[in-house]
Each structure stands twice: as C-alpha cells, then as structure tokens.
C-alpha positions in Angstrom: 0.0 0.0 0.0 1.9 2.8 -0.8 1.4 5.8 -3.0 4.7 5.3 -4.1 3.4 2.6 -6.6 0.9 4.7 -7.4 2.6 7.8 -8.7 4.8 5.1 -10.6 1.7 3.4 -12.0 0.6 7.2 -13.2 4.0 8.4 -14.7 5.5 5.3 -16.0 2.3 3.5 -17.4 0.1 6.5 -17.8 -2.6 4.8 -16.0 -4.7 4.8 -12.6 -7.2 2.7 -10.7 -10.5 3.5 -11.5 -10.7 3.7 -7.2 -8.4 4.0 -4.5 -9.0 2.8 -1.4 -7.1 4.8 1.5 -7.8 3.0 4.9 -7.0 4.6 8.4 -6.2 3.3 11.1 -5.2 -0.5 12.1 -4.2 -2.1 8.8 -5.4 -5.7 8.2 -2.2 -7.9 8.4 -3.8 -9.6 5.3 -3.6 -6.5 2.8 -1.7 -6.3 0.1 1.6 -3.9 0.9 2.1 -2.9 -2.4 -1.3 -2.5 -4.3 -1.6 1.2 -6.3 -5.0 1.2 -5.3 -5.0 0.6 -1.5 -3.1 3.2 0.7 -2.6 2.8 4.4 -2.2 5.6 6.8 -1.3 4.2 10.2 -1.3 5.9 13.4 1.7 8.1 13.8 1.7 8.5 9.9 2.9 12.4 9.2 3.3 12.4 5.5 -0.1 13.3 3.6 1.2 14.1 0.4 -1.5 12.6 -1.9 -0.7 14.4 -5.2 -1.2 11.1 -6.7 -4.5 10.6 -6.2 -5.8 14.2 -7.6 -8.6 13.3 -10.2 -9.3 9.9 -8.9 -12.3 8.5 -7.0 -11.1 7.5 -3.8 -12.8 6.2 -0.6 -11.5 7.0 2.7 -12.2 3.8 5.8 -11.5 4.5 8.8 -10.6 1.4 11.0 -10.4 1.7 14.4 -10.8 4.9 16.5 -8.7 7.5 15.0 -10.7 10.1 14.5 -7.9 12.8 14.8 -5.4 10.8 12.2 -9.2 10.6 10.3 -9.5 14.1 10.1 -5.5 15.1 9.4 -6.4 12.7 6.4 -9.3 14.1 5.0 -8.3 17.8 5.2 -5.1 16.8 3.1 -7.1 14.9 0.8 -9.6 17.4 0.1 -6.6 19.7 -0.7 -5.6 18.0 -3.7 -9.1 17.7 -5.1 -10.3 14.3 -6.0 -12.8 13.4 -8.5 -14.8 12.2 -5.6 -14.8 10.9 -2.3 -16.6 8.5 0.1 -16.3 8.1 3.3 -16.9 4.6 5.9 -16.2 5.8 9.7 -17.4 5.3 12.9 -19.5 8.0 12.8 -20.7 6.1 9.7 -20.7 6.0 6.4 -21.2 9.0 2.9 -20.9 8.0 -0.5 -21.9 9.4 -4.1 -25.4 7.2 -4.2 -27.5 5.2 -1.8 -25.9 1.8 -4.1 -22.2 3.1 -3.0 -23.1 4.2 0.7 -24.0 0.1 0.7 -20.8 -0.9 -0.8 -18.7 1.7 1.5 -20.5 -0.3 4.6 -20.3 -3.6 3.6 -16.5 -3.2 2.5 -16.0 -1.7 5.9 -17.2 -4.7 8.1 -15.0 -6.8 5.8 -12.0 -5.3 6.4 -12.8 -4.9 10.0 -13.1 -8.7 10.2 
C-alpha cells in the first residue's frame, strides 16, 4: 500500500485505478503492501502528500478509532481535489449514491473482520 506505486503506476504506465482505497487506522495484516489502489495511513503516519490521487475516486475507511489521524487525512485529501470521495467511519458512512453508501459499509465490516 503505498502511494509510491501509485505515482509510478501514473508516470510510467500512464494509468490509474479507476478507485483507490485509503484506509486509516489498524491495517489488516492480510492486505496487500504494495497495491496502487489501497493506501494505508497508520497511526503516527505524518506524510499526507496525496498528489497522486488528484482526479481519482477515492474512498477513505477509517478502521479503528482514530478520529484525529481521520481528520489530518481528510483535510489533506480534500486539498488535492479528488474526482470524488466517500467516506466509511465510525461515525458512519457518505458516498456518491445510496448503491455506494452500501458498498462503502459492507466493504468496511469486511475489512474490519
């Protein structure tokens, strides 16, 4: 998980993910370290620069409590303008549509598990 392979995926290959994925929090053990479309902030994390992800749907899960990292994340997001963004806290959950406020939940208690 790393935006480093992200930026390369854009520059080199002149492609993105059609969605990126940044979770918050406690990390799954299980989750793939390296994916360009899954980026893991983790608590203690102080590098926001997500210039790689301007133009690109991305949805934000927060897992755990870490509603001040949470925030810290979404204010530097917002800063670089993505096409859009949803949103799975614990306060709950805001998506584009009532069909992708379900898939931001049930992706949530997935990854939580």
């Amino acid at each position: 998980m790393s935006l480093q392979s992200l930026t390369k995926l854009r520059i080199e290959k002149r492609r993105a993910p059609p969605i990126v994925w940044v979770l918050v929090g406690n990390i799954p053990k299980w989750i793939e370290e390296h994916s360009p479309d899954m980026v893991a902030i983790r608590p203690g994390a102080t590098d926001f620069d997500f210039r790689a992800l301007i133009g690109l749907h991305v949805d934000v899960f927060e897992l755990g409590d870490h509603c001040a990292l949470l925030e810290k994340t979404l204010t530097a997001l917002d800063s670089v303008h993505p096409k859009s963004r949803g949103l799975a806290c614990l306060c709950g959950v805001a998506g584009t549509s009532p069909e992708h406020e379900r898939i931001l939940k049930n992706a949530k208690e997935h990854l939580c598990n």
